[in-house]
N, C-alpha and C positions, 0 to 999 in steps of 0.2 A: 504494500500500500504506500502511495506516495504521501509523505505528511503534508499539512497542510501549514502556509507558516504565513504570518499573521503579516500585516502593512504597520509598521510601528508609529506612532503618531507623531514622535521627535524622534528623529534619526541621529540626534547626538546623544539623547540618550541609549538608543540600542546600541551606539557604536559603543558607550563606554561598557554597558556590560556584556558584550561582548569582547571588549577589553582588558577585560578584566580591574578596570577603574570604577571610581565609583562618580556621577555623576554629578552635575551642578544643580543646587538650588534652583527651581523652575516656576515662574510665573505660568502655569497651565491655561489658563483666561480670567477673567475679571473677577477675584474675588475667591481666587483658587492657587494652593503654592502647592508643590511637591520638596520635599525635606528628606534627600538621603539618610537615612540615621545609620552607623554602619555598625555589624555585627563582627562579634571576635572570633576566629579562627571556625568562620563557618565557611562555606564553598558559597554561599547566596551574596554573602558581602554586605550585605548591605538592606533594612526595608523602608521601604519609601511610605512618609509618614506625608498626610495628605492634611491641610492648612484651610479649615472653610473661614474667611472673614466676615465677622457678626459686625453690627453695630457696636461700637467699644470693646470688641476685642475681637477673639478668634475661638472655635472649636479644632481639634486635631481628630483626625482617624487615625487609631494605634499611634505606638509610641516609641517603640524598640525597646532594646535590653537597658538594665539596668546596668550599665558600668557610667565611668567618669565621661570616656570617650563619647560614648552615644550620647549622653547630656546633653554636653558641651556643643556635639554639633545638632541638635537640635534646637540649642538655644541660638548659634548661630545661622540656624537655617532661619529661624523665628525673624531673628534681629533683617536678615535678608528684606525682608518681605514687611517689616517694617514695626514688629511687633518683640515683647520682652516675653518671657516665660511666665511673667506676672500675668499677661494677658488673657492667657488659655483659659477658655470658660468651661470647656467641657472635653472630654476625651472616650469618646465613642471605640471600644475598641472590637475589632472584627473576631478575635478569640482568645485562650487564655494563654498559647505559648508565649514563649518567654521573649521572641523578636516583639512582638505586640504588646501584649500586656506590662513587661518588667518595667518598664521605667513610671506605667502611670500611675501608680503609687506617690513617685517623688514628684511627677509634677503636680501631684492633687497637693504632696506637701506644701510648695513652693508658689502654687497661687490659688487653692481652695477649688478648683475643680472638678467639678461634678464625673464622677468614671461611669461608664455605663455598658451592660453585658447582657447577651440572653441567660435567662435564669437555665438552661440546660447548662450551661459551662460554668453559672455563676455558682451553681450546687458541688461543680470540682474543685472550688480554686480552695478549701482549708486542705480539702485531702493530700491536695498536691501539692502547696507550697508551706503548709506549718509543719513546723520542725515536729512537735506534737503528734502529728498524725501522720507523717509521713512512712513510717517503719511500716504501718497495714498494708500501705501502695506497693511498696517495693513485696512484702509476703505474699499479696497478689499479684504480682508481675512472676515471681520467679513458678508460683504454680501454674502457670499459663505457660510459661517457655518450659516447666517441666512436661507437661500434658503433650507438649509440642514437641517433644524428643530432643532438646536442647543437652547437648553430651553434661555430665555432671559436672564435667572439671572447669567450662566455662558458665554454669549457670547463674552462680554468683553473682558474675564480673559483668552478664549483661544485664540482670535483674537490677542492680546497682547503677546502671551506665548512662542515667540520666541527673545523678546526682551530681553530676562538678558544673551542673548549667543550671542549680537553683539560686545560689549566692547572687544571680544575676536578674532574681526580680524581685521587688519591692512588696508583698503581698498586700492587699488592698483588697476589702471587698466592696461592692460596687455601690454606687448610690442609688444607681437607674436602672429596673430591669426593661428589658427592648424583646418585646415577641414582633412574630412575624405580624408584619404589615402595619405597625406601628409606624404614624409621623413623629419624626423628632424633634421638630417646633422652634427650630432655629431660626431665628430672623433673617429674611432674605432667603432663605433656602428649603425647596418641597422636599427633604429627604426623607423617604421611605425607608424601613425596616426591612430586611427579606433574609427569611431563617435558612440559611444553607448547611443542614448538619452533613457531615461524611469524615471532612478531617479534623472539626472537631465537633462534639453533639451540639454546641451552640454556636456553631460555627453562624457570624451576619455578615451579607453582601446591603450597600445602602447605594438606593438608586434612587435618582434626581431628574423625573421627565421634562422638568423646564428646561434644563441646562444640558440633556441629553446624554448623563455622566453614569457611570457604575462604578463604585468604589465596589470591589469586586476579595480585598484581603489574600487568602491564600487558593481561593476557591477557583478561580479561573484566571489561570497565569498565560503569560505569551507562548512561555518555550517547556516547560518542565510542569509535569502534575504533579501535584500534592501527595505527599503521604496520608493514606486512606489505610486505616488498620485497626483488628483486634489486638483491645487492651483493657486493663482492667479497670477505665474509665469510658470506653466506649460503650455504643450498644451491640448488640449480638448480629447485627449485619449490615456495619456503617455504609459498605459498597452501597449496597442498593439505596441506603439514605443521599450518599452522593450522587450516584447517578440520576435519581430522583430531581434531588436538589438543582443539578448541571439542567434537565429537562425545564426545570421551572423559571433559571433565569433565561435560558435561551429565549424564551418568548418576550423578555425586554425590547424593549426599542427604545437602545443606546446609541450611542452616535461614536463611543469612546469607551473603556473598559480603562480604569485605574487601578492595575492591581497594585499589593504589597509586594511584590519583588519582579527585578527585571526589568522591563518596560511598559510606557502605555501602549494601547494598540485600539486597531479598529472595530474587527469584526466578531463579534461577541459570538452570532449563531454558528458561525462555520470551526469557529474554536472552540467552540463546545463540540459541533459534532466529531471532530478529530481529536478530542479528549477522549470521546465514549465507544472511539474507531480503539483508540490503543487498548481499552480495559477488556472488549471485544477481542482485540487480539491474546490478552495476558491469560484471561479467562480459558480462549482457545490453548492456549501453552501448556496452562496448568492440569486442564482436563486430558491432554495428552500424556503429561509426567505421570499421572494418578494411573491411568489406565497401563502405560511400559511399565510401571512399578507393580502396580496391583496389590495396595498394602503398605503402603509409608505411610511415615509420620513427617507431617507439615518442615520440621527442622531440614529435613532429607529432600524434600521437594523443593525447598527454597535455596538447596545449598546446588541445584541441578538446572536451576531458573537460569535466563538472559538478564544479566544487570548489565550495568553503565561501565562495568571496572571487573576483573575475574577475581571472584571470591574468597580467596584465600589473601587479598589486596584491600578486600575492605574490613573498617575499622570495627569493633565491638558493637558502640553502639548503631552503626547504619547496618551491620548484620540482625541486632534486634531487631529493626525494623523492616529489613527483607523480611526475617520471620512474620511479624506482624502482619503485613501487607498480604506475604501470600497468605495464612488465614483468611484475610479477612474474601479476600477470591477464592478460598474453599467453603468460606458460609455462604458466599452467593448463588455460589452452583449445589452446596447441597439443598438450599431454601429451594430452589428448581428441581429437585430430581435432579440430576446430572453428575454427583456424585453421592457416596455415602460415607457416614461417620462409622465406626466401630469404638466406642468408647472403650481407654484402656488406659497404662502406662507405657508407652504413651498412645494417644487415640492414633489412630490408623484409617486411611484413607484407601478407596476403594473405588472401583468406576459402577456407577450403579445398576 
């Protein structure tokens, strides 16, 4: 299948991240900025925090990580555009990972800013980020990659391996819960709600018919799809909640898609349809592995899959996440018939 690839909206921006630089502070059109914020030793670099200008100050979409750095340049993307960090009235974020959420904690510190989340992700955030509760999460992660046939000697290290990335958000919980189809009541701007769960359960996209805009988060990117995976804060078959989700913004009419990483781009419907072309393909992969195998466990099927890099090259935690993902393309196809489960130590997959 030929991919489909997107018309970028600022060609200085796709040139930087295809650059591998990070881009300039962008006046988008009247009353709209884009604000690199850049992420530490991540491959994405960087997420673009999106600037609505209210009457006497500004709202922000996400925030980035909490470190010094991303601060800093968000306070100078802010200062760009002509506004202080005191300014930010509100901070709308699209989900609870840590590019988006960590930092809006310190700017509620720092000028009283209202945070606001869907209550599906806002019911994650003590599990996952207090120090208090966080030992259950990780006990639930390691019996999920144990089920999963995860060998014993590494199960530890990846049940663990999203701990050295929490020091990097500010926990906050929100002010505002946002369900779908919710107006946000910002002055000057019709921006609607729209609940996109898949990559994460409260995962929001916020679209603006006047101005023809999709703030879009992690839901619908230019070049790279989202990780969509079982976990022990998902639901039991986020794929189909995504792909669901992909079907429901594709009926926007947008003129522009602003995601959180990458660049902006044009064509919403046709990026969507070639998001749901690939999972179509993954789907076809995996039902193929199941069936040559006749009897694996998910661990073994993922370690047999097409990635980006060959496997034994990737790190702990993006191999938990292989894990994940492919799960989560093994509950889609068993929710279909198309495969079967055999609950065990570990569950075992079978062609139905």
């Amino acid at each position: 299948m030929t991919k489909f690839v997107v018309t970028p909206a600022n060609v200085a921006q796709r040139d930087a991240w295809a650059g591998g630089a990070i881009p300039e502070v962008e006046r988008v059109r009247p009353g709209l900025w884009s604000v690199p914020v850049p992420i530490p030793v991540n491959p994405l670099r960087y997420v673009l925090v999106y600037v609505l200008e209210l009457p006497g100050g500004v709202a922000i979409v996400d925030a980035g990580w909490n470190t010094d750095e991303a601060y800093d340049a968000l306070v100078a993307g802010l200062a760009v555009a002509g506004y202080a960090i005191t300014d930010v009235k509100g901070v709308l974020v699209t989900h609870i990972h840590p590019d988006h959420y960590g930092l809006a904690g310190r700017v509620r510190e720092m000028s009283g800013a209202w945070i606001a989340l869907h209550p599906a992700d806002a019911r994650l955030v003590r599990e996952r980020y207090d120090d208090a509760a966080i030992d259950s999460l990780v006990e639930r992660e390691r019996e999920l990659l144990r089920r999963c046939g995860v060998p014993a000697l590494t199960l530890d290290e990846l049940a663990g391996a999203s701990m050295m990335i929490r020091h990097m958000v500010t926990m906050a919980r929100p002010d505002r819960l946002v369900e779908d189809g919710d107006e946000l009541g910002l002055p000057g701007w019709d921006l609607r709600a729209v609940w996109t769960p898949g990559h994460s359960p409260g995962h929001l996209c916020f679209v603006s018919p006047a101005r023809g805009v999709l703030f879009s988060g992690d839901h619908v990117l230019a070049k790279i799809t989202p990780m969509v995976a079982v976990h022990p804060q998902s639901g039991p078959n986020p794929l189909a909640d995504y792909l669901d989700s992909l079907a429901a913004v594709r009926k926007l009419d947008v003129e522009e898609v602003l995601p959180a990483h990458e660049y902006r781009f044009l064509e919403l419907a046709e990026r969507v349809d070639s998001v749901m072309a690939h999972h179509d393909e993954r789907l076809a992969e995996i039902e193929r592995a199941v069936a040559a195998l006749d009897g694996a466990a998910c661990w073994d099927l993922a370690t047999r899959l097409t990635w980006s890099r060959p496997w034994e090259t990737i790190p702990p935690f993006m191999r938990r996440a292989a894990n994940n993902e492919t799960l989560a393309h093994l509950a889609w196809l068993e929710a279909r018939g198309r495969v079967r489960r055999v609950a065990g130590e570990p569950d075992l997959w079978f062609p139905a």
